[in-house]
VODRENVO-423633 format. One record per residue: x, y, z of N, C-alpha, C, O in turn; residue number from 1. Coordinates in nm, 2 decimals, decimal comma. Example, Ala and Ser with C-alpha at 12.3 -4.5 7.8 and 13.67 -1.06 7.14 Angstrom:
% residues 2
   n.east   n.north     n.up   ca.east   ca.north    ca.up   c.east   c.north     c.up   o.east   o.north     o.up   resi
     1,32     -0,57     0,78      1,23      -0,45     0,78     1,32     -0,33     0,78     1,42     -0,33     0,85      1
     1,28     -0,22     0,71      1,37      -0,11     0,71     1,29      0,00     0,79     1,34      0,11     0,80      2
% end
This chain:
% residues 67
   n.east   n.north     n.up   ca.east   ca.north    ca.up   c.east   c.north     c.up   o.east   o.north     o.up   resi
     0,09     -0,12     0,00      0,00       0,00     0,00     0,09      0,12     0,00     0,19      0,14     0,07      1
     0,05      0,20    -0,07      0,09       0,35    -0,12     0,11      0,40     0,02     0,03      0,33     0,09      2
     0,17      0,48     0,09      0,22       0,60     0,19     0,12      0,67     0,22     0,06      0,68     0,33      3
     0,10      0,73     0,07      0,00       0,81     0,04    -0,16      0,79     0,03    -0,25      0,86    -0,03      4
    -0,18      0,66     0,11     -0,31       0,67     0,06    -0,37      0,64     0,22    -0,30      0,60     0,31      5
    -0,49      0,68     0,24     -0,60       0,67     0,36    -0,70      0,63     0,37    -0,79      0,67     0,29      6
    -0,72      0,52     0,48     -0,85       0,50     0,45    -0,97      0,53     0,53    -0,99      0,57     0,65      7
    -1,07      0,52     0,41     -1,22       0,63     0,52    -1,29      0,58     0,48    -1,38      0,64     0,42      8
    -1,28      0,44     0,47     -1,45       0,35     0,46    -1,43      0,25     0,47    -1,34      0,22     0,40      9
    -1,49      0,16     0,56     -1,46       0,00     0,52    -1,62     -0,07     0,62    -1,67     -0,02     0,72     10
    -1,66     -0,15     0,56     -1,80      -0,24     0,54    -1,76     -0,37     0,51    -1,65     -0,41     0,46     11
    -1,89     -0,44     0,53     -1,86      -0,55     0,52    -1,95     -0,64     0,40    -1,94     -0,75     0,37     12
    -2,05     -0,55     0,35     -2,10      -0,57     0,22    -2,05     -0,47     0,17    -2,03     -0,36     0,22     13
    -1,99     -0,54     0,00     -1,96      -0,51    -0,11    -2,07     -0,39    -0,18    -2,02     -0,29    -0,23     14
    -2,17     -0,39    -0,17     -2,29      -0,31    -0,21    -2,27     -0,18    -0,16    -2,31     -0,08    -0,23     15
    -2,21     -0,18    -0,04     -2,21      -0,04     0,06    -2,08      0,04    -0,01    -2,09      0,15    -0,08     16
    -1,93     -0,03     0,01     -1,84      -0,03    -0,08    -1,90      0,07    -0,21    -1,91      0,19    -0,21     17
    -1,93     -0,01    -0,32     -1,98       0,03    -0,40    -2,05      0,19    -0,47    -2,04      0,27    -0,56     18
    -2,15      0,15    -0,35     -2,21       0,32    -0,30    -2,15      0,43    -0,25    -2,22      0,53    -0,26     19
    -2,05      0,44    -0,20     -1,95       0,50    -0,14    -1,87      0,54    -0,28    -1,90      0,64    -0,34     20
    -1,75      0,42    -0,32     -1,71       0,47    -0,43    -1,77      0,53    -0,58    -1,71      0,58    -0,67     21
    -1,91      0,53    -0,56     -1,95       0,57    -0,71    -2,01      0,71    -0,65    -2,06      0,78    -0,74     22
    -2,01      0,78    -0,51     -1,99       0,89    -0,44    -1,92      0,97    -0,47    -1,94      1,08    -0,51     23
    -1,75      0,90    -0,44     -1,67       0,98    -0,45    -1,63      0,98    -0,61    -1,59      1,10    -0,63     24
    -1,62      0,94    -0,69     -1,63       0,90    -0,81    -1,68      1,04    -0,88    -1,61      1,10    -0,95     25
    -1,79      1,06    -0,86     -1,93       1,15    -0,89    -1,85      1,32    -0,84    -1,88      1,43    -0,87     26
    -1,75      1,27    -0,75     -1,70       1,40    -0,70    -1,56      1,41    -0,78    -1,52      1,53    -0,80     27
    -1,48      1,31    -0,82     -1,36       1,34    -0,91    -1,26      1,26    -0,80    -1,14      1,26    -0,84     28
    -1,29      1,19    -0,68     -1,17       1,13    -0,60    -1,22      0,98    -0,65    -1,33      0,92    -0,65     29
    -1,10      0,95    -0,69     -1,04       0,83    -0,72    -1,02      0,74    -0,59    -0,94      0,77    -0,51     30
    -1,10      0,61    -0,57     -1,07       0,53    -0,44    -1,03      0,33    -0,52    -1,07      0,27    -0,62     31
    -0,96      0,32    -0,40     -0,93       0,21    -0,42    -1,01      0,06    -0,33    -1,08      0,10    -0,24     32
    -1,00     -0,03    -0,34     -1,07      -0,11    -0,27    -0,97     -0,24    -0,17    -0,87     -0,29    -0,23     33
    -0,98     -0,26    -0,09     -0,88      -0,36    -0,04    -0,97     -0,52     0,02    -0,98     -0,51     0,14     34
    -1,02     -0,61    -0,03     -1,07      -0,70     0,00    -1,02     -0,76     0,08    -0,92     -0,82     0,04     35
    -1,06     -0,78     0,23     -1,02      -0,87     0,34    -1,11     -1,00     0,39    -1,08     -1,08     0,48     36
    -1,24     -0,99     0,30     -1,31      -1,11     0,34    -1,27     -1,23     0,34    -1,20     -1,25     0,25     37
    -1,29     -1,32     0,41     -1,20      -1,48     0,36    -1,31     -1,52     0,35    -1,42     -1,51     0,41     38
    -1,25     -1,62     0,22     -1,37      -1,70     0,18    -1,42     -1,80     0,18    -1,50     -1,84     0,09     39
    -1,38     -1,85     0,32     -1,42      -1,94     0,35    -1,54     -1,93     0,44    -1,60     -2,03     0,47     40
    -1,57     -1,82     0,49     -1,64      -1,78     0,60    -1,71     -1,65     0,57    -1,81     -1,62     0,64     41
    -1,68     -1,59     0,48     -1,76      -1,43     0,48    -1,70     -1,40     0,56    -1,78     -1,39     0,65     42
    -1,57     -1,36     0,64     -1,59      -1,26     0,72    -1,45     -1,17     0,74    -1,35     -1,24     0,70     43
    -1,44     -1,09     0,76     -1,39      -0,97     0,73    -1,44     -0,85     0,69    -1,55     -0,83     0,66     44
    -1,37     -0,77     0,68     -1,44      -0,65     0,57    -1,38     -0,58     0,46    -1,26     -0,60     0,44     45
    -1,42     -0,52     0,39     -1,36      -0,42     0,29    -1,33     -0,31     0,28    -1,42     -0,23     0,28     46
    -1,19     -0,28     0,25     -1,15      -0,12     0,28    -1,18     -0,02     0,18    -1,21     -0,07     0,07     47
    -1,17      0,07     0,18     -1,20       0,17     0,10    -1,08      0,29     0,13    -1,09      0,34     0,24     48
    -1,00      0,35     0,05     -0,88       0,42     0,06    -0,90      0,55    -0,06    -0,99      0,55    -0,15     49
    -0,81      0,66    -0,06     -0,78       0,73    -0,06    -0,71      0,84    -0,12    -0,72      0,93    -0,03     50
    -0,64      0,89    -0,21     -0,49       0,99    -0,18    -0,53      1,05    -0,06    -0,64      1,09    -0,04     51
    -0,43      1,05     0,02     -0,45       1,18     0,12    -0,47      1,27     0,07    -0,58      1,31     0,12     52
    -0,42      1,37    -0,03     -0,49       1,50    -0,07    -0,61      1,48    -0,10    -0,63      1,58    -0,16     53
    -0,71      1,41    -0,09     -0,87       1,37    -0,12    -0,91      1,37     0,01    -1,00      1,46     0,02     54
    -0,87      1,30     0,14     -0,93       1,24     0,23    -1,00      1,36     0,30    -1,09      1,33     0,37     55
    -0,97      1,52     0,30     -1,07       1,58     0,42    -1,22      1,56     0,35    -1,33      1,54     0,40     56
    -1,17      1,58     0,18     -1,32       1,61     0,10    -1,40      1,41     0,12    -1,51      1,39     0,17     57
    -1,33      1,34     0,10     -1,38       1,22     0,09    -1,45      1,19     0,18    -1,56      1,14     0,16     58
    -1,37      1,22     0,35     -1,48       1,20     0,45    -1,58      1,35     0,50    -1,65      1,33     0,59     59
    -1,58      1,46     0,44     -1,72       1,49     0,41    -1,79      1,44     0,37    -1,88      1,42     0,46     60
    -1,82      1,38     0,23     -1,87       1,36     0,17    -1,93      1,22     0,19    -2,05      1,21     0,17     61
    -1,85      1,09     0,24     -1,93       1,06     0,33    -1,96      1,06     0,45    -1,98      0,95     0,51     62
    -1,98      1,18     0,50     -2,03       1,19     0,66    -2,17      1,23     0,62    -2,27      1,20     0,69     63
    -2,19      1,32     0,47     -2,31       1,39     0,46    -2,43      1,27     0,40    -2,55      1,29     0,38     64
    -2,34      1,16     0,38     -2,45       1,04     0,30    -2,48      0,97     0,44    -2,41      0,94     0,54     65
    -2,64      0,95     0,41     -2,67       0,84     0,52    -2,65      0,70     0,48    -2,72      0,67     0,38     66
    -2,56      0,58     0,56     -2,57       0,43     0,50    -2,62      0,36     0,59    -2,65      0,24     0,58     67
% end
């Protein structure tokens, strides 16, 4: 993982993930995803990251979404 990158979302459905990045997306920040579920079990979660120069606007942006 990049230095530079932060993370400001992680869930544990893909769906939510998704909604979030097509958020920031809609805004021009670029996010990445980090899949931690094992699959043998469902369980873990999934991250959602960042550039830091994105992250104050990214976590506005979702603080103002209700999930």
């Amino acid at each position: 993982m990049e230095e530079n990158m932060r993370e400001v979302f992680s869930a544990d459905k893909m769906y939510k993930i998704k909604i979030i990045q097509d958020l920031l997306e809609g805004n021009n920040i670029e996010s990445y995803l980090i899949n931690q579920k094992g699959s043998a079990f469902l369980l873990g979660d999934i991250h959602l990251y960042v550039d830091e120069k994105d992250e104050p606007k990214a976590l506005e942006i979702i603080g103002s979404h209700e999930m």
